[in-house]
C-alpha positions as a printed NumPy array, in Angstrom:
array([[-48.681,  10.358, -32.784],
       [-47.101,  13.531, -31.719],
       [-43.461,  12.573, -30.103],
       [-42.268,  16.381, -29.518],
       [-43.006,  16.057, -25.786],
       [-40.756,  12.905, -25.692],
       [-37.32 ,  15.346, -26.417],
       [-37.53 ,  17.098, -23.652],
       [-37.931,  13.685, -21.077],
       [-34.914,  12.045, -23.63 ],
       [-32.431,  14.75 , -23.124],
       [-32.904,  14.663, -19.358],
       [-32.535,  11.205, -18.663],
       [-29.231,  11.827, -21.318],
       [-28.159,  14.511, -19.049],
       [-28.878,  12.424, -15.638],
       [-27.324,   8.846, -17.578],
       [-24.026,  11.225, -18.851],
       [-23.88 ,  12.32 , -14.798],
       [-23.862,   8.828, -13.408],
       [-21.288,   7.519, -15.514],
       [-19.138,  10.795, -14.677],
       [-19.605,  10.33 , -10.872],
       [-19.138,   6.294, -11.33 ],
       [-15.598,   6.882, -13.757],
       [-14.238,   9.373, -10.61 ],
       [-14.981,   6.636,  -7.708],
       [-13.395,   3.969, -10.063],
       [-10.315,   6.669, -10.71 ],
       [-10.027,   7.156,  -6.49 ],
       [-10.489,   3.408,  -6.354],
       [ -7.714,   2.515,  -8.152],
       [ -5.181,   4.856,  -6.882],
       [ -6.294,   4.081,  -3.446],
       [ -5.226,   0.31 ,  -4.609],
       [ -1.9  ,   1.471,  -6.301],
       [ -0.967,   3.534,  -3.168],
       [ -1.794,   0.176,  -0.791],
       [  0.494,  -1.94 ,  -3.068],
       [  3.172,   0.459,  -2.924],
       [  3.13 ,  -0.064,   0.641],
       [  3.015,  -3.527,   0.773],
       [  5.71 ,  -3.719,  -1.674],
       [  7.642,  -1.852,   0.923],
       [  6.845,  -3.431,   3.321],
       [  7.359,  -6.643,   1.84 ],
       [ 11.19 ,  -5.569,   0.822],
       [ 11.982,  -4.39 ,   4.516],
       [ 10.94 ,  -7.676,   5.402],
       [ 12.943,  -9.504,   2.985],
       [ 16.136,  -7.408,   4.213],
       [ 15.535,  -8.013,   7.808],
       [ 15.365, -11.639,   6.795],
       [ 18.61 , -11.745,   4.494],
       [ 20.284, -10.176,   7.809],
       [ 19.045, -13.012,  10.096],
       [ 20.296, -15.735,   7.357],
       [ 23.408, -14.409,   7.446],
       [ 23.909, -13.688,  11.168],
       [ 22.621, -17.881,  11.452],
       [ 24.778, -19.199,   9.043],
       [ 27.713, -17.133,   9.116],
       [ 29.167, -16.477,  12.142],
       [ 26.654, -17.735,  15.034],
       [ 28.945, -17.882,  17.673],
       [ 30.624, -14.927,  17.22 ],
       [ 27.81 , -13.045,  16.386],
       [ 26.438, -13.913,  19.688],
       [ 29.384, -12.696,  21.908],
       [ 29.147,  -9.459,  19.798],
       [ 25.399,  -9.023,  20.75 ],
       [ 26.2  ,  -9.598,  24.504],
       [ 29.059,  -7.397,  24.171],
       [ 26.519,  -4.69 ,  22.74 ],
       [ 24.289,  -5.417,  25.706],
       [ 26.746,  -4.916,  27.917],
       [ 27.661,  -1.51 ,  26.399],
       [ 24.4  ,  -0.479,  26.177],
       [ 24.031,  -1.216,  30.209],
       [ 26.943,   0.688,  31.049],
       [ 25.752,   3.593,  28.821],
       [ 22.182,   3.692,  30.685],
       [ 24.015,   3.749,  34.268]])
């Protein structure tokens, strides 16, 4: 049994085998920074949140009262400024 003509069809399906697991490692790379760029965000995100939060605590348990002439009193401002 000659197998020369068997070379040839080996190293091509190498060649096309070596491309697809190129092409698959580069959508797996884009994949995964695409995921680390979306968890940056919602890490963000999720901080902004947590500081608009720790504001809202304290304006509730601090000073509620006050804190509520002082937002009238900066609506009232803000009125006179617009007229």
């Amino acid at each position: 049994m000659n197998l020369g003509p068997l070379i040839p069809i080996v190293a091509i399906l190498a060649g096309v085998a070596i491309m697809w697991i190129c092409l698959r490692y580069r959508q797996l790379t884009l994949e995964h920074r695409r995921s680390e760029l979306e968890f940056a965000e919602q890490g963000a995100e999720k901080k902004r949140l947590e500081q608009r939060l720790a504001v809202l605590e304290r304006i509730v348990t601090d000073r509620g009262l006050e804190t509520a002439d002082q937002i009238e009193a900066l609506r009232e401002r803000d009125k006179e400024q617009v007229r």
